[in-house]
Short mmCIF file of the C-alpha atoms (twelve columns), coordinates in Angstrom:
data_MODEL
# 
_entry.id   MODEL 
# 
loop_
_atom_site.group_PDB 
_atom_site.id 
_atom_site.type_symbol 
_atom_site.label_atom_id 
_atom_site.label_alt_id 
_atom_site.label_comp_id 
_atom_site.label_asym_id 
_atom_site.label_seq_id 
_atom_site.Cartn_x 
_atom_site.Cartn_y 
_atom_site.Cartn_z 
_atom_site.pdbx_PDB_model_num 
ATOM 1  C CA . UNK A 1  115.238 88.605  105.631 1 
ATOM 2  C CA . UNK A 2  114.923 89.147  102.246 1 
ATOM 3  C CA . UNK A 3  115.886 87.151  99.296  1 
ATOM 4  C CA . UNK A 4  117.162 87.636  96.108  1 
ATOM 5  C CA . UNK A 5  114.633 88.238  93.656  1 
ATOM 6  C CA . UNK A 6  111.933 89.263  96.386  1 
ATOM 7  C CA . UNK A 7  110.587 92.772  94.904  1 
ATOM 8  C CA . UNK A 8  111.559 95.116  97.660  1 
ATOM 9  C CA . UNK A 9  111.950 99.196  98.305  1 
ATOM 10 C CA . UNK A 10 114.683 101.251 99.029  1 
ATOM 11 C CA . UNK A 11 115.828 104.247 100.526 1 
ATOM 12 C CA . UNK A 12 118.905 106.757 99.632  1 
ATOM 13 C CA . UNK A 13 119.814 110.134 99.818  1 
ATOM 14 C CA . UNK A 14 120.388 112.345 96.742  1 
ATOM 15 C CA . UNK A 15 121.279 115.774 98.281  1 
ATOM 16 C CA . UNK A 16 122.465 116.385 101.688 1 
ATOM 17 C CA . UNK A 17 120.438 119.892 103.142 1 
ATOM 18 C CA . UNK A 18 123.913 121.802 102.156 1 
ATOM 19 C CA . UNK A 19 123.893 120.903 98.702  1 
ATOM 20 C CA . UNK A 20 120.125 121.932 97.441  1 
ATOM 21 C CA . UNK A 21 119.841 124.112 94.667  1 
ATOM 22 C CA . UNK A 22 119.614 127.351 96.225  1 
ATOM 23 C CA . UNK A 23 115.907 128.644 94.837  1 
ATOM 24 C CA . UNK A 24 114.890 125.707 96.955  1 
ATOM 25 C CA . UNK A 25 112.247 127.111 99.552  1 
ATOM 26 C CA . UNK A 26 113.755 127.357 103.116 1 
ATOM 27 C CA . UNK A 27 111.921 124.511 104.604 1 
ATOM 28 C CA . UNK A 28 112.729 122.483 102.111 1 
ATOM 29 C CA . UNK A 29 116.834 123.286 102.003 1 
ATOM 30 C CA . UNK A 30 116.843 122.086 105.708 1 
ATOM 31 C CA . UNK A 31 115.983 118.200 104.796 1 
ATOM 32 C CA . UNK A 32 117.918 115.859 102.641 1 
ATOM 33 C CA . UNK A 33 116.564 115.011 98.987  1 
ATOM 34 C CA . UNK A 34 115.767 111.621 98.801  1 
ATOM 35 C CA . UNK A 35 114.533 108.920 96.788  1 
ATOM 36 C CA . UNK A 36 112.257 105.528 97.084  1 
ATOM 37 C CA . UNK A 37 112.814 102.870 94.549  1 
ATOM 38 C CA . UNK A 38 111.212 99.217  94.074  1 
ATOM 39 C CA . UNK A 39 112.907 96.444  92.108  1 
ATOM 40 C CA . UNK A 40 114.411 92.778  92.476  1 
ATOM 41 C CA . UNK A 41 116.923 92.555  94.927  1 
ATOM 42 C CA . UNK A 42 120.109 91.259  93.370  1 
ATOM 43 C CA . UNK A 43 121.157 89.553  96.446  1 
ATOM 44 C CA . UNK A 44 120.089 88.690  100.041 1 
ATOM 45 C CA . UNK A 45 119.590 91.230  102.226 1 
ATOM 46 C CA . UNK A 46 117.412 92.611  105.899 1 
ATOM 47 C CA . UNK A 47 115.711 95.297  106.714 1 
ATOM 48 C CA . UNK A 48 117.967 98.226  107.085 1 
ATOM 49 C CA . UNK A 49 120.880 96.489  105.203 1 
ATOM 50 C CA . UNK A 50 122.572 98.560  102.200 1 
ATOM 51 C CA . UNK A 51 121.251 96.638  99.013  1 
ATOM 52 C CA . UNK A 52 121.419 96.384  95.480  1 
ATOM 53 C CA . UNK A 53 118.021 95.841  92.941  1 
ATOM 54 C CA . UNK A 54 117.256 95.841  89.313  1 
ATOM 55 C CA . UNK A 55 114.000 97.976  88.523  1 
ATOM 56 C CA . UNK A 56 111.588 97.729  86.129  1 
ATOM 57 C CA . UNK A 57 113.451 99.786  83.525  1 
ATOM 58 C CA . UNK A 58 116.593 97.816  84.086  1 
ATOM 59 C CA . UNK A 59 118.428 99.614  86.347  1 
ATOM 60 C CA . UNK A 60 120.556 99.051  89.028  1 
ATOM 61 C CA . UNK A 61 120.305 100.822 92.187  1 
ATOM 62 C CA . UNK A 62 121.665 101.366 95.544  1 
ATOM 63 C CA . UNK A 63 120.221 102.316 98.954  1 
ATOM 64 C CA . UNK A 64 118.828 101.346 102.574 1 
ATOM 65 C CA . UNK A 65 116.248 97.813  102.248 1 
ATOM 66 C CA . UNK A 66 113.224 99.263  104.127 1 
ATOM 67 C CA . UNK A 67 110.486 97.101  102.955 1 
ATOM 68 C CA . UNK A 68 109.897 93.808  101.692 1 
ATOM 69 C CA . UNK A 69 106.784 93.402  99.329  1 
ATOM 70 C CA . UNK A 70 105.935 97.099  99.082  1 
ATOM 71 C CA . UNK A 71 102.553 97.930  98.676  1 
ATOM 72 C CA . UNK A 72 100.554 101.453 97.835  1 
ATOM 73 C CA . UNK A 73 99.412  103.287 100.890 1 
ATOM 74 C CA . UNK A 74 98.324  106.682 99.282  1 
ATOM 75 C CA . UNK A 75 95.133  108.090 99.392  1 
ATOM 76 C CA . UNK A 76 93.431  111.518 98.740  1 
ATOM 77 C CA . UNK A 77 93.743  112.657 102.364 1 
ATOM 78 C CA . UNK A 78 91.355  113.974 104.747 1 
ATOM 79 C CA . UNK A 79 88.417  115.278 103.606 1 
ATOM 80 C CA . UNK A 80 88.231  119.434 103.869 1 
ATOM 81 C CA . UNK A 81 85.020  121.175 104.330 1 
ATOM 82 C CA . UNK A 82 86.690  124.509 102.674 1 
ATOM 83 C CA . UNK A 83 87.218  122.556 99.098  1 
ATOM 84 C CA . UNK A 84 83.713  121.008 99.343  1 
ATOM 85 C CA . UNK A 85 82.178  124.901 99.332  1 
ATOM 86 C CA . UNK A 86 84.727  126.124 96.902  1 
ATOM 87 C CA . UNK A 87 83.455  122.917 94.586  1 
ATOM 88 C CA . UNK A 88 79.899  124.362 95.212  1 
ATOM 89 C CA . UNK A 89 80.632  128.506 94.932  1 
ATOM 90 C CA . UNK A 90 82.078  127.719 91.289  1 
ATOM 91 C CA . UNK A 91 78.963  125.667 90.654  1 
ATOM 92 C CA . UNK A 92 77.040  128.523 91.617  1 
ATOM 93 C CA . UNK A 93 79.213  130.680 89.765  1 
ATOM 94 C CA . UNK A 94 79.103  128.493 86.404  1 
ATOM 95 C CA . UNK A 95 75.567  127.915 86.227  1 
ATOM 96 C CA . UNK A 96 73.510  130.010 88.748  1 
ATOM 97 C CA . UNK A 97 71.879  127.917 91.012  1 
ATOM 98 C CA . UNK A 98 72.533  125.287 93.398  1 
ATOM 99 C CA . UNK A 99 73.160  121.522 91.955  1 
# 
């Protein structure tokens, strides 16, 4: 359970797959535009629950609670052997011998 205040994420959809714009690449057009935003939750809510928040610009916005206490997760990815030898080949290519 979350409580008001607690700085939370949530989940809504924008665009259902019927209503993309239509220059939209196929795979794309077939999934739902949606959006992820953090801010205060105006009121108690729990996971899953439709809620209400205030974000950092002031906003209000509505959507699906699906985390409490976000935190960032990202990363570079996996590393890939191909980028490492196009990294070196325009080494090469810049200034003629291997670094």
């Amino acid at each position: 359970m979350a409580n008001k205040g607690d700085w939370v994420q949530l989940q809504s959809t924008i665009l259902e797959p019927g209503f993309r714009a239509p220059q939209v690449p196929k795979d794309t057009a077939e999934v739902p535009l949606t959006q992820w935003v953090k801010g205060w939750l105006m009121h108690d809510a729990k996971v899953g629950d439709e809620a209400l928040v205030r974000t950092r610009t002031g906003r209000q916005v509505s959507g699906k609670l699906v985390q409490e206490a976000p935190s960032y997760s990202h990363s570079f990815g996996a590393f890939i052997p191909e980028l490492l030898q196009v990294q070196e080949g325009i080494k090469q290519a810049l200034w003629g011998e291997e670094q």
